[in-house]
DOLO-718622 format. One record per residue: residue number from 1; chain; x, y, z of N, C-alpha, C, CB in turn. Coordinates in pm, whole numbers, plus 50000, padded with zeros to 5 digits. Each point is the difference from the previous one (the first is absolute). Glycine has a CB too. Layout:
# residues N
SITE    nr   kette     n_X     n_Y     n_Z    ca_X    ca_Y    ca_Z     c_X     c_Y     c_Z    cb_X    cb_Y    cb_Z
SITE   NUM       A       X       Y       Z       X       Y       Z       X       Y       Z       X       Y       Z
...
# end
This chain:
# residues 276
SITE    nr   kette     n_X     n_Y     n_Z    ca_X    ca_Y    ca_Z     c_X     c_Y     c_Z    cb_X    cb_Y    cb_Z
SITE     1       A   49825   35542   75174   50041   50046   50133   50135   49941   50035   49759   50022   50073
SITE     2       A   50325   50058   49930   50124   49935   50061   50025   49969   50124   50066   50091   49857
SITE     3       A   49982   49776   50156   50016   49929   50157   50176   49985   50056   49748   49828   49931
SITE     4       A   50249   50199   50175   50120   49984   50078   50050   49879   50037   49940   50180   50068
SITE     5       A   50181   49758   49916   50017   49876   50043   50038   50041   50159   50076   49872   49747
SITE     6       A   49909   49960   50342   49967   50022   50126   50133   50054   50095   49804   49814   49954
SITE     7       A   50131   50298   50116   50210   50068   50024   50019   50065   49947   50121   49873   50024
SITE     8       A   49904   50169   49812   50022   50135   49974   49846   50110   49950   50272   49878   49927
SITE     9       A   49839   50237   50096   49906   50123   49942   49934   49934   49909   50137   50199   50023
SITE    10       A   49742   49907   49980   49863   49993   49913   50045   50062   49880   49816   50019   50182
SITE    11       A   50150   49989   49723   50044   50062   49875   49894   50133   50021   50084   49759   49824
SITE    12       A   49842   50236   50175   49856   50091   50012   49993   50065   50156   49852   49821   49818
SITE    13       A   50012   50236   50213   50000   50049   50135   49886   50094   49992   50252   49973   50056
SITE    14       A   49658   49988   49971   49857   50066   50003   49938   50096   50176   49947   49743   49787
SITE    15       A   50021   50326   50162   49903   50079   50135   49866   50007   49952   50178   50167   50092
SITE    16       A   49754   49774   50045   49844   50113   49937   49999   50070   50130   49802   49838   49828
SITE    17       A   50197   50280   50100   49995   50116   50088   50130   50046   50021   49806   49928   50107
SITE    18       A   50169   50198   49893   50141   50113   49986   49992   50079   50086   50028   50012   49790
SITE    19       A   49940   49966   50349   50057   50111   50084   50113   49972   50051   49811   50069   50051
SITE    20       A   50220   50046   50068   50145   50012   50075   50075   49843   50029   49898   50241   50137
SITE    21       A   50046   49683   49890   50033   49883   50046   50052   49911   49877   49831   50032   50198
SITE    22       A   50089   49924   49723   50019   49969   49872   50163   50090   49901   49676   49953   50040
SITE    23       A   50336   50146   49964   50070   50104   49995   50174   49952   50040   49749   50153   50062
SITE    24       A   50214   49832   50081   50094   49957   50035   50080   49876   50006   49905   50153   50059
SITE    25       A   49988   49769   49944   50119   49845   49983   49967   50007   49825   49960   49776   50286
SITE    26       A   50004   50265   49672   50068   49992   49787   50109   50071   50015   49783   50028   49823
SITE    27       A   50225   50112   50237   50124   50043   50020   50169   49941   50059   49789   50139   50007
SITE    28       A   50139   49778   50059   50101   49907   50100   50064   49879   49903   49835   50039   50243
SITE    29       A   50060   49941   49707   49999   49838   49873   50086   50085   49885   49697   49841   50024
SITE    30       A   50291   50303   49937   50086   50039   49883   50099   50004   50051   49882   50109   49876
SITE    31       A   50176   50015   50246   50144   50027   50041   50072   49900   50042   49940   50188   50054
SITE    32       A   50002   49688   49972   50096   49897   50061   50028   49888   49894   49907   50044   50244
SITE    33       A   50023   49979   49613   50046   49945   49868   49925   49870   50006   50243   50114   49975
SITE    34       A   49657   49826   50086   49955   49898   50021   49938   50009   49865   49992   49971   50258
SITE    35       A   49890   50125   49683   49925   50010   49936   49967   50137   49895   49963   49828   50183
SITE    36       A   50119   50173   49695   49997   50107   49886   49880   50086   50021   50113   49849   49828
SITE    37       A   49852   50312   50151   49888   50063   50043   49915   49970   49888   50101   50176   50148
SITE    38       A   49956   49810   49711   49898   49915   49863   49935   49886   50020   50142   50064   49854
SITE    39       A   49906   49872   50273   49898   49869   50050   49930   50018   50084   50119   49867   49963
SITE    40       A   49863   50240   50053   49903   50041   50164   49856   50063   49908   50249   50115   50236
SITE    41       A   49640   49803   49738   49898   50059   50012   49913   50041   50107   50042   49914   49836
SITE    42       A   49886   50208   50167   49920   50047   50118   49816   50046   49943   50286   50110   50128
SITE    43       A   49679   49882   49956   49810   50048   49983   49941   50092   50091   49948   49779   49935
SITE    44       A   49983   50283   50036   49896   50134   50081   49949   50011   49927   50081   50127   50126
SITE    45       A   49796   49884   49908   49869   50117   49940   50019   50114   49909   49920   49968   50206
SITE    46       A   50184   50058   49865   50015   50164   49993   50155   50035   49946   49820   50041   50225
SITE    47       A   50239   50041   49681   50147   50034   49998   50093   50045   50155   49907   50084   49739
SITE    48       A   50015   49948   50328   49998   50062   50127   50137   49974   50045   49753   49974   50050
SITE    49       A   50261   49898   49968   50111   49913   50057   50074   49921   49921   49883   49996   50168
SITE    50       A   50073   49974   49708   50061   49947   49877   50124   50077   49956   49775   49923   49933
SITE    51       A   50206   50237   50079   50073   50091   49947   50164   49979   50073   49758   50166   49953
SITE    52       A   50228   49786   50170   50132   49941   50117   50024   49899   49920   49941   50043   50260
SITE    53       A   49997   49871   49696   50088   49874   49950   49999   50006   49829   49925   49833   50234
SITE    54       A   50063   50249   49694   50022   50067   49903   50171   50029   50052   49711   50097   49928
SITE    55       A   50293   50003   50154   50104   50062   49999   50164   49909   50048   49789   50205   50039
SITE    56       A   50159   49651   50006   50077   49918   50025   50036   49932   49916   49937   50016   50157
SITE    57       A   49998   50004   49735   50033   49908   49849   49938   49863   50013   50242   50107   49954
SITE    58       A   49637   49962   50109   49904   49845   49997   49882   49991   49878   50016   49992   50289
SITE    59       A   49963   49909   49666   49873   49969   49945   49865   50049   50095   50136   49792   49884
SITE    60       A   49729   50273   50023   49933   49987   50110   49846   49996   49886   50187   50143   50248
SITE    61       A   49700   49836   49835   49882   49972   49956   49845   50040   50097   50177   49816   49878
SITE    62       A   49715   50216   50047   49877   50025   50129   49935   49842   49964   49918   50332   50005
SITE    63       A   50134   49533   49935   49969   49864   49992   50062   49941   50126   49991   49994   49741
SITE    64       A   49909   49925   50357   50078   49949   50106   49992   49832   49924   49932   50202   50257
SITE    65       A   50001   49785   49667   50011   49872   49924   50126   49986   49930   49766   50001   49971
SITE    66       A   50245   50081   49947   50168   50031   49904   50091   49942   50069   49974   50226   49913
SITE    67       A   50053   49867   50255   50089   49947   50070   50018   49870   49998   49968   50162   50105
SITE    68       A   49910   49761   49935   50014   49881   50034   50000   49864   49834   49866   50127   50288
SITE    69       A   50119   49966   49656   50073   49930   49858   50071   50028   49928   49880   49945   49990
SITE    70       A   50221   50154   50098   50117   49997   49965   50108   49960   50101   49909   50151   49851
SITE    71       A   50040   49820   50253   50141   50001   50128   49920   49864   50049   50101   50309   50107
SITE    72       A   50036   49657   49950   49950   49841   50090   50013   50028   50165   50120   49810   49792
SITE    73       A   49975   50305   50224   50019   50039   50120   49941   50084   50031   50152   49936   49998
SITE    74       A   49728   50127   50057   49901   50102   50000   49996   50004   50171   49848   49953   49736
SITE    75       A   50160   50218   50305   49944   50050   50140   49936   50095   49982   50150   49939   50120
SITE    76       A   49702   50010   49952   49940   50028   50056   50008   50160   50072   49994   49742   49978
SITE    77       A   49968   50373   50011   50063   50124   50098   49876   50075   49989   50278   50020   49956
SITE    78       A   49583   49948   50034   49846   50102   50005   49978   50002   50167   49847   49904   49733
SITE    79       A   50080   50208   50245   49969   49982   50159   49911   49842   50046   49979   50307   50002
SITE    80       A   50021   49689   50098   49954   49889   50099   49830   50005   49922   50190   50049   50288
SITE    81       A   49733   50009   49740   49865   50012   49956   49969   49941   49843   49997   50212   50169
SITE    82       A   50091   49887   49764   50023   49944   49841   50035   49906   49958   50033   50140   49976
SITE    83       A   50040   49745   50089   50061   49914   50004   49918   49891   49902   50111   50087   50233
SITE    84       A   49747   49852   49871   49926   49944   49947   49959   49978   49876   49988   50043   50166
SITE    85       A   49932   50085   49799   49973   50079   49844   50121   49947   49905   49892   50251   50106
SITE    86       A   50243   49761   49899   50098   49987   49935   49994   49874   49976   50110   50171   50073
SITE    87       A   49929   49762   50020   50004   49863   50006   49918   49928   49922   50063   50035   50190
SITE    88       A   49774   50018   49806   49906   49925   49936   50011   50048   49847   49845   49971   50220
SITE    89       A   50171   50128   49766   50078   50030   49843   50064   49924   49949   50025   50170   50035
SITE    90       A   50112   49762   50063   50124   49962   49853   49970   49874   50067   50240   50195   49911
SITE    91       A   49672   49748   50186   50008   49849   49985   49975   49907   49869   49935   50048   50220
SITE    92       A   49989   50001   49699   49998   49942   49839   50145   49982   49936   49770   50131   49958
SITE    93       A   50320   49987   50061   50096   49959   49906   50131   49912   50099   49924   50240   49813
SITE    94       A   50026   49735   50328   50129   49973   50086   50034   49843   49996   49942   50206   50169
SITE    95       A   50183   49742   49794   50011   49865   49973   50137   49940   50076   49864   50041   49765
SITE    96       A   50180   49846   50212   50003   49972   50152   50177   50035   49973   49755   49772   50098
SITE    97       A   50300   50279   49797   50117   50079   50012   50030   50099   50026   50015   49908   49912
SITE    98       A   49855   50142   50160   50039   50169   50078   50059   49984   50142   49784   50127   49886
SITE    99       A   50281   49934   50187   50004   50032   50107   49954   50110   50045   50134   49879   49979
SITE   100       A   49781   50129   50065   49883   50123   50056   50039   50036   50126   49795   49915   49891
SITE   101       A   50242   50237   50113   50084   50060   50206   49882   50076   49991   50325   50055   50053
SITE   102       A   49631   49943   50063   49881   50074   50063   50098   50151   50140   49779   49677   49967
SITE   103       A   50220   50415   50001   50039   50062   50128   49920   50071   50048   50181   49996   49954
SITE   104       A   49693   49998   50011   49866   50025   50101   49985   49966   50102   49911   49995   49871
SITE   105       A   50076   50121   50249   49992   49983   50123   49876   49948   50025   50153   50157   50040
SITE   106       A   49872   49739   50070   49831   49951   50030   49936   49864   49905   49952   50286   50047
SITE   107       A   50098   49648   49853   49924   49927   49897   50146   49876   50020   49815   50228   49795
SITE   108       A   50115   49680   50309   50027   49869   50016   50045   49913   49890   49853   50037   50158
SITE   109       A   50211   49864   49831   50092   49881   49894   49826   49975   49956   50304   49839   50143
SITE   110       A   49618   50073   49986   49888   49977   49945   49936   49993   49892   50022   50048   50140
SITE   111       A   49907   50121   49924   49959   50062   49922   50023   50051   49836   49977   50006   50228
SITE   112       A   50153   50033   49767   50082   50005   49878   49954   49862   49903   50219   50137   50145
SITE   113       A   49838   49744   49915   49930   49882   49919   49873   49998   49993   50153   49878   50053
SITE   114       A   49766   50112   50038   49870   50001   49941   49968   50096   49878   49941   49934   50227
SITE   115       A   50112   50188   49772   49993   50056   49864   50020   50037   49872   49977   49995   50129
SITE   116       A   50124   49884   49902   50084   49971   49884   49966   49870   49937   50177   50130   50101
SITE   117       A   49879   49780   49767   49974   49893   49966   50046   49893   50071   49980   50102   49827
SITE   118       A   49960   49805   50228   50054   49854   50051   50183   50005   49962   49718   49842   49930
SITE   119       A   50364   50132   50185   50137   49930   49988   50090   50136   49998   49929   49753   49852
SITE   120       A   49979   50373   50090   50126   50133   49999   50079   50054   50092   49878   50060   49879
SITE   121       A   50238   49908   50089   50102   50035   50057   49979   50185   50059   50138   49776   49826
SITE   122       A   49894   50224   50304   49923   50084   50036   50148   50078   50168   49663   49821   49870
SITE   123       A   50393   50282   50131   50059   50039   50120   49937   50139   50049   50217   49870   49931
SITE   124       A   49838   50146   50224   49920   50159   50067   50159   50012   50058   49660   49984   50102
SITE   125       A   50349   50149   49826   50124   50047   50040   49969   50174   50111   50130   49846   49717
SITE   126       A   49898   50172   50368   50000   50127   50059   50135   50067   50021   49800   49921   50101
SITE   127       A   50173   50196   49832   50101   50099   49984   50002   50095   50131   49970   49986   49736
SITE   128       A   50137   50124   50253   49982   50134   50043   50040   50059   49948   49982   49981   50142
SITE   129       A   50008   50208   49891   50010   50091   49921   50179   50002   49977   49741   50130   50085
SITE   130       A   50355   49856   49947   50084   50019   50002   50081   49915   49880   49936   50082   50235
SITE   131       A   50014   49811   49712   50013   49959   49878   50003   50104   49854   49895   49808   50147
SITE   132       A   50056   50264   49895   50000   50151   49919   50193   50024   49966   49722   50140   50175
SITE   133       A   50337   49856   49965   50138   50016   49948   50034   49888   50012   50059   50202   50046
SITE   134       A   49920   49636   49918   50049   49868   50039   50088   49948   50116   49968   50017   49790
SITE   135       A   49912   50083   50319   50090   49941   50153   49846   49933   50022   50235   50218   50141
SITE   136       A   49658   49707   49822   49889   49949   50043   50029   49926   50113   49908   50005   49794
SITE   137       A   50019   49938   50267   49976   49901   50072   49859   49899   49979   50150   50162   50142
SITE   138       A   49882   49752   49769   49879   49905   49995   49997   49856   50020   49951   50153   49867
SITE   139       A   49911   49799   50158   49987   49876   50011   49900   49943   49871   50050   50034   50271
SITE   140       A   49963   49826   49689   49953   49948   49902   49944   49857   50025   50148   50153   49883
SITE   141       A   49717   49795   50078   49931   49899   50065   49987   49988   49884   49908   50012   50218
SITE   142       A   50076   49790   49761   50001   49941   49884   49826   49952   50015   50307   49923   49971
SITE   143       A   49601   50017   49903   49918   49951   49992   50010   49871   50025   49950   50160   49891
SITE   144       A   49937   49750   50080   50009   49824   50034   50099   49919   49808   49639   49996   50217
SITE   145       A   50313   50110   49721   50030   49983   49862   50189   50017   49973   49710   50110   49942
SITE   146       A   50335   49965   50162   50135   50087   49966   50075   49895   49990   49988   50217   50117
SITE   147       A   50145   49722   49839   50094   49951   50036   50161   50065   50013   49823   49846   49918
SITE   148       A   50265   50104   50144   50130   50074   50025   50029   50099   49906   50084   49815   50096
SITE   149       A   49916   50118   49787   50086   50064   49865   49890   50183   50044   50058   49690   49723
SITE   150       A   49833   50265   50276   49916   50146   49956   50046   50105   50115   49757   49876   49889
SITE   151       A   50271   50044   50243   49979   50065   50108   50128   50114   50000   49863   49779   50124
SITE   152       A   50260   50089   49841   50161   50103   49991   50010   50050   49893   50137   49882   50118
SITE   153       A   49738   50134   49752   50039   50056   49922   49925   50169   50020   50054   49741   49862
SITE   154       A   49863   50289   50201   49914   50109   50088   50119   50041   50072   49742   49902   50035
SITE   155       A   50271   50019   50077   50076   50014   50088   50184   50091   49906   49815   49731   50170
SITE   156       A   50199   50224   49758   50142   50041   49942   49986   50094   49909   50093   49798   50027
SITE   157       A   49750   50250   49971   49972   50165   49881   49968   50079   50136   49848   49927   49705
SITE   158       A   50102   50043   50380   49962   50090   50119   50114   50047   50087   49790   49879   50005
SITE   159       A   50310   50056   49993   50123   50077   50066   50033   50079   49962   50066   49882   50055
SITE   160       A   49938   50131   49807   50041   50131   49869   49932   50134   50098   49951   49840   49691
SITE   161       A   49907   50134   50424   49975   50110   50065   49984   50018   50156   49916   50019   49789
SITE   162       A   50206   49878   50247   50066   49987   50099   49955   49891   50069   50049   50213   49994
SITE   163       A   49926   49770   50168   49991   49851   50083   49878   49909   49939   50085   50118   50242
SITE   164       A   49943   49757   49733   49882   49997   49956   50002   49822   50034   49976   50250   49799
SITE   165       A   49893   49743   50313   49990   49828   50063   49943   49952   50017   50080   49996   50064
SITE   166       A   49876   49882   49891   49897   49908   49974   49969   49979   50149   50072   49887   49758
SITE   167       A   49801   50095   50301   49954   49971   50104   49823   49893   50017   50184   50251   50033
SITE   168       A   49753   49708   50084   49877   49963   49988   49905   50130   49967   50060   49795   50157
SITE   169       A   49849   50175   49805   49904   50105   49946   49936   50090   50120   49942   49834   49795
SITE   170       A   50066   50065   50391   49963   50071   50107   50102   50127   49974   49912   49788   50170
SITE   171       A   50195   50220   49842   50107   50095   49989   49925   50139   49928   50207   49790   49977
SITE   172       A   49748   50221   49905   49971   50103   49915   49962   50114   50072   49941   49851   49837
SITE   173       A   49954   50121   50266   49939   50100   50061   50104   50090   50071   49797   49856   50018
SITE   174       A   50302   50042   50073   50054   50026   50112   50110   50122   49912   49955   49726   50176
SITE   175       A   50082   50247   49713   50074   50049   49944   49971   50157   49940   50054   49751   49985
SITE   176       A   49807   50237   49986   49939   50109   50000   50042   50076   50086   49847   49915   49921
SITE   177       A   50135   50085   50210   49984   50061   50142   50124   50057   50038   49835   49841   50072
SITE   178       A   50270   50077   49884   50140   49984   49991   50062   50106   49910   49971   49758   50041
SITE   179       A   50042   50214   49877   50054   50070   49927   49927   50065   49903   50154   49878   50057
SITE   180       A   49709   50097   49880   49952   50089   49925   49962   50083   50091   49948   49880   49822
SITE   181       A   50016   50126   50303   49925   50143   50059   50150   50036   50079   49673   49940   50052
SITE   182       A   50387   49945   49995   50122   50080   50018   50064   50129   49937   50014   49795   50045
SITE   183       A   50011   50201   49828   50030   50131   49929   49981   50127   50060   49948   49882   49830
SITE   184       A   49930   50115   50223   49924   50128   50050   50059   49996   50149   49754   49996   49840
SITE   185       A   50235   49939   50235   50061   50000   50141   50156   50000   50011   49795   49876   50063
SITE   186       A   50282   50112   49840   50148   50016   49984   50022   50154   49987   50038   49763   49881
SITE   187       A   49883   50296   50017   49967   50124   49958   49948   50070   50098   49973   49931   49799
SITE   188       A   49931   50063   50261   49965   50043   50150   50114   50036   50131   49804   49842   49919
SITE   189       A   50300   50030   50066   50078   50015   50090   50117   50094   49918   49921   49766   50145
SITE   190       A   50130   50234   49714   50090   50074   49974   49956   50163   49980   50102   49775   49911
SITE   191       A   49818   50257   50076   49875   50072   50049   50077   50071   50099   49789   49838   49960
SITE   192       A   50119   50089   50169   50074   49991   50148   50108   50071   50017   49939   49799   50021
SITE   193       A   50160   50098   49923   50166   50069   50065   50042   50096   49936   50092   49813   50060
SITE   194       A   49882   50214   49807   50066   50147   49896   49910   50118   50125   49998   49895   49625
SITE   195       A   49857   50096   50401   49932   50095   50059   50074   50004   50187   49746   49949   49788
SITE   196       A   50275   49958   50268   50134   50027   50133   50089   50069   49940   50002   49793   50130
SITE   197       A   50056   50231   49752   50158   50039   49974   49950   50150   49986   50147   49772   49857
SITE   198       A   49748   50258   50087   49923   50119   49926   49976   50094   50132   49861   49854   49779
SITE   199       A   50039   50070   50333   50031   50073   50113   50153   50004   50093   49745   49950   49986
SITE   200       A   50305   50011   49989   50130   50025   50038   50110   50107   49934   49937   49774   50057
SITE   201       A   50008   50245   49826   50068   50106   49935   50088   50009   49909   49955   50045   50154
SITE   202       A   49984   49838   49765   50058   49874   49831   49922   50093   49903   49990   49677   50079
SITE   203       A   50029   50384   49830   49917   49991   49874   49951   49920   49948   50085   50108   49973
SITE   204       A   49767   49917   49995   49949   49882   49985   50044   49889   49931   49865   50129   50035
SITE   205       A   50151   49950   49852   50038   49928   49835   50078   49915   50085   50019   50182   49763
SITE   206       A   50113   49879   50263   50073   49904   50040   50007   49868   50087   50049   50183   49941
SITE   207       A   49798   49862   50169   50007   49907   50086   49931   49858   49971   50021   50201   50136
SITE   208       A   49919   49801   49786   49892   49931   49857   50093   49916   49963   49850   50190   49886
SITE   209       A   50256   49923   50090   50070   49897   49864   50112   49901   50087   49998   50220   49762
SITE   210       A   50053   49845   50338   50100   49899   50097   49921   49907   50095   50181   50186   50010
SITE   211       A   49665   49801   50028   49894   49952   50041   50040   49846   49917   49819   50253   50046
SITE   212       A   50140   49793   49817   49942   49881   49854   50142   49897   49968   49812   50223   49833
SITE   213       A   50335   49872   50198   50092   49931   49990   50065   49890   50140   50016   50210   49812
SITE   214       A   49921   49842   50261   49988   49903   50168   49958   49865   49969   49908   50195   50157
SITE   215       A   49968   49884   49761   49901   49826   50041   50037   49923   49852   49717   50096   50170
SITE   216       A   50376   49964   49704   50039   49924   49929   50081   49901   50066   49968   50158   49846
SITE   217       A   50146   49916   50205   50122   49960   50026   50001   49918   50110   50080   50183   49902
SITE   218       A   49831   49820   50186   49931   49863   50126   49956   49886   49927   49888   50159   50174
SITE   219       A   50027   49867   49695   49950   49911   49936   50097   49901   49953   49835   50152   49957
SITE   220       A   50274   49914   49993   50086   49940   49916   50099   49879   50092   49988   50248   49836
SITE   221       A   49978   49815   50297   50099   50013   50089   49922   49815   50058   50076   50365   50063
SITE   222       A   49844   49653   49978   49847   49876   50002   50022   49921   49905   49809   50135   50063
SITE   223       A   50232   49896   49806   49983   49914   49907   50134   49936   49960   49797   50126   49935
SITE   224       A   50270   49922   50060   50158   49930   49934   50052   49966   50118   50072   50141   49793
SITE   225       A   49927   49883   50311   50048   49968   50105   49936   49838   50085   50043   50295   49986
SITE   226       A   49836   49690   49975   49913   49908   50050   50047   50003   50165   49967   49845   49751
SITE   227       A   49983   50295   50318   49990   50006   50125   49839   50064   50069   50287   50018   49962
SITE   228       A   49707   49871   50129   49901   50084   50055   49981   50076   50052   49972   49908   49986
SITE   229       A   49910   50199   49986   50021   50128   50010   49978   50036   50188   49907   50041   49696
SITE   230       A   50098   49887   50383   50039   50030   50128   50169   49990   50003   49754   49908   50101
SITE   231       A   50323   50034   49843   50169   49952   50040   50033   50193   49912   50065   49582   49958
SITE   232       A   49889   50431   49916   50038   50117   49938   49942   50149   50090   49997   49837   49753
SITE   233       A   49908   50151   50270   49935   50053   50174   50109   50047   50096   49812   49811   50002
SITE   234       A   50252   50042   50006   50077   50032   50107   50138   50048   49989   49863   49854   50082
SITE   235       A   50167   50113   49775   50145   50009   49977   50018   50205   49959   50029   49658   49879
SITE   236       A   49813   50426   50165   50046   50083   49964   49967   50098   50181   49968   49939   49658
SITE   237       A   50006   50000   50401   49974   50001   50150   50137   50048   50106   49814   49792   49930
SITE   238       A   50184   50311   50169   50151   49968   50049   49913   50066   50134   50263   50022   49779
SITE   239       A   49792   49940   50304   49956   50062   50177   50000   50132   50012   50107   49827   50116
SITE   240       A   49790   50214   49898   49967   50121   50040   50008   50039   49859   50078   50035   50253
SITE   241       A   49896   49950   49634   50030   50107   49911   49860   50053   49946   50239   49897   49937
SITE   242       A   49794   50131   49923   49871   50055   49965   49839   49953   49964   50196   50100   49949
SITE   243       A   49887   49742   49993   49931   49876   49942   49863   49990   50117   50260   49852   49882
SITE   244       A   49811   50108   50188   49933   49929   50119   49909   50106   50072   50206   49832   50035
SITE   245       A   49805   50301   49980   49927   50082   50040   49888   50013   49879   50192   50105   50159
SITE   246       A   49818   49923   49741   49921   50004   49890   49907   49871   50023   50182   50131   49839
SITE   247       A   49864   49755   50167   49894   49856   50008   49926   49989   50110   50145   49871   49890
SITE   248       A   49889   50206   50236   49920   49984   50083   49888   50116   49974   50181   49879   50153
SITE   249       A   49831   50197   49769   49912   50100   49982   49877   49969   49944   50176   50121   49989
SITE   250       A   49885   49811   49884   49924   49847   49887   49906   49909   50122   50269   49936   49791
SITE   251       A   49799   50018   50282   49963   49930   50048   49831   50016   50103   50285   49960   49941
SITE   252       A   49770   50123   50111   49889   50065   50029   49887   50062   49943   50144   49998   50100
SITE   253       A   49898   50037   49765   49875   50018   49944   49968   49918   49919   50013   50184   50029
SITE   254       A   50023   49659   50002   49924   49911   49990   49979   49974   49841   49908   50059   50238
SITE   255       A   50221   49977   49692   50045   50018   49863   49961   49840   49955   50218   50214   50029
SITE   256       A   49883   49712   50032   49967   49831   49967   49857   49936   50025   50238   49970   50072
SITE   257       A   49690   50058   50005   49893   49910   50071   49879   50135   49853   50105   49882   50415
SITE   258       A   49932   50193   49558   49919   50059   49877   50021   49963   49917   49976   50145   50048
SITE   259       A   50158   49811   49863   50041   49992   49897   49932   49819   49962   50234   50225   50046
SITE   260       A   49735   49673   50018   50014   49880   50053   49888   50012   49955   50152   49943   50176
SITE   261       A   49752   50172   49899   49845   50010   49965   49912   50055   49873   50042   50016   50221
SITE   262       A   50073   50039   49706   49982   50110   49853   49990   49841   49925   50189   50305   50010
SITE   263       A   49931   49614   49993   50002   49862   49891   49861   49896   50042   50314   49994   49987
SITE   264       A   49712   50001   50128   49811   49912   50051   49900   50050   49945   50033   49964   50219
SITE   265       A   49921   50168   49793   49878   50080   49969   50054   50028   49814   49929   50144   50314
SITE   266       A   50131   49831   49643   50034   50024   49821   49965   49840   49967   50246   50216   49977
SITE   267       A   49815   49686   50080   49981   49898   49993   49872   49937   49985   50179   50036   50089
SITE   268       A   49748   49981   50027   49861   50008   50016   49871   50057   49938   50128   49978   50144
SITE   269       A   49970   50112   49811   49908   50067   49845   50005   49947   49881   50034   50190   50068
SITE   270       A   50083   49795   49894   50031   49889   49868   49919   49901   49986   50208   50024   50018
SITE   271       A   49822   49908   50133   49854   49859   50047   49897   50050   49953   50050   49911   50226
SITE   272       A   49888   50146   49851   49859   50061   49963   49922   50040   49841   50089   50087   50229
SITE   273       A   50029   49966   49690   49975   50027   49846   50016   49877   49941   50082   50227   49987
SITE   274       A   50015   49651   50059   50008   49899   49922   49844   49955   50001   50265   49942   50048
SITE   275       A   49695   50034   50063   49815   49950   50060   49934   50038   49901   49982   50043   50248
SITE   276       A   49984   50089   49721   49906   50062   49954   50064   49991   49789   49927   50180   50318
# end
């Protein structure tokens, strides 16, 4: 099994499990040169999803053991339920030069150790869908086992699929709520404004597509700028104009005091699945 010294790339790079998610940060780890696609082994059941990382010039296998005796850097990507099952599989071959990423929603640092061998190095990283084109937004929680080297060395393959920040493990959920269900409520609202332009008398297509380039270009605007997004708010604001009529409209329908309540109630669900 080949091992990574502490800080750089892994030579290897294992998945168990090959769906969309998985998919995407190997994709992120090839295009950003961190990690050759001949070092990326992957596992499923099934060709199903193998056939995607086939086509990336990855290694792949239906052995989730293989993986883990061949890669030292192995994630984790089965659903939440399956998780377990897996786990109790390759704990025989797992030794204490793996670094094991869990991005199963719901399945605690804890827990993870308890099902693993005494001392294994062990992280819970949460993604979102948008890592697909390496604009992600994630957070990454270390085990009791982790030390620095492992943490920035995760930490410095996970940017390959965009933000990516170590936080306490309370965080995970919140982040969920945040930005993984966010996706859908961003989408909701760009949604929203292409469909105002549409009744106004925009083609759709078009209004979609100048909608999606708004909320890029705010994003970008949020981000390189390091302004908060009330000062950028305001800097596009002028008396009496259009801005300001439009926000009181928002305002009233109580756009913020909902949106506030979409991340609580996503949040609160995350909670709830971690429980169970």
């Amino acid at each position: 099994m080949a091992t990574a010294a502490a800080g750089s790339c892994p030579r290897r790079v294992g998945f168990v499990g090959a769906g969309r998610m998985a998919e995407a940060i190997a994709r992120g780890l090839i295009r950003a040169g961190k990690v050759e696609a001949k070092q990326v082994l992957a596992s499923a059941p099934t060709d199903r999803n193998l056939c995607r990382f086939r086509a990336l010039g990855c290694q792949t296998t239906h052995s989730n053991q293989e993986v883990l005796q061949t890669c030292s850097l192995v994630i984790f990507a089965t659903k939440p339920q399956l998780l377990p099952v897996v786990l109790g599989e390759v704990a025989p071959v797992v030794s204490t030069e793996h670094i094991l990423v869990s991005v199963a929603a719901g399945i605690s640092l804890r827990t993870l150790e308890e099902l693993l061998p005494p001392n294994t190095r062990v992280l819970r990283v949460s993604p979102n869908l948008p890592c697909v084109v390496q604009e992600g937004a994630m957070v990454m929680t270390r085990g009791r086992h982790v030390g620095n080297h492992e943490a920035e060395l995760l930490q410095n393959l996970l940017e390959a699929c965009g933000l990516c920040i170590e936080v306490p493990e309370a965080y995970v959920d919140i982040h969920t709520g945040l930005s993984g269900s966010g996706v859908a409520f961003v989408c909701t609202f760009s949604e929203a404004l292409a469909e105002g332009a549409i009744k106004m008398g925009m083609p759709s297509a078009l209004a979609h597509r100048i909608a999606a380039q708004t909320l890029l270009g705010t994003a970008k605007m949020l981000q390189q700028e390091g302004q908060h997004p009330a000062q950028l708010r305001t800097d596009v604001l002028t008396p009496a104009g259009t801005t300001i009529y439009g926000l009181h409209v928002l305002e009233q329908g109580g756009l913020r005091a909902a949106t506030m309540s979409a991340v609580e109630a996503a949040t609160c669900r995350a909670k709830e699945l971690s429980r169970k």
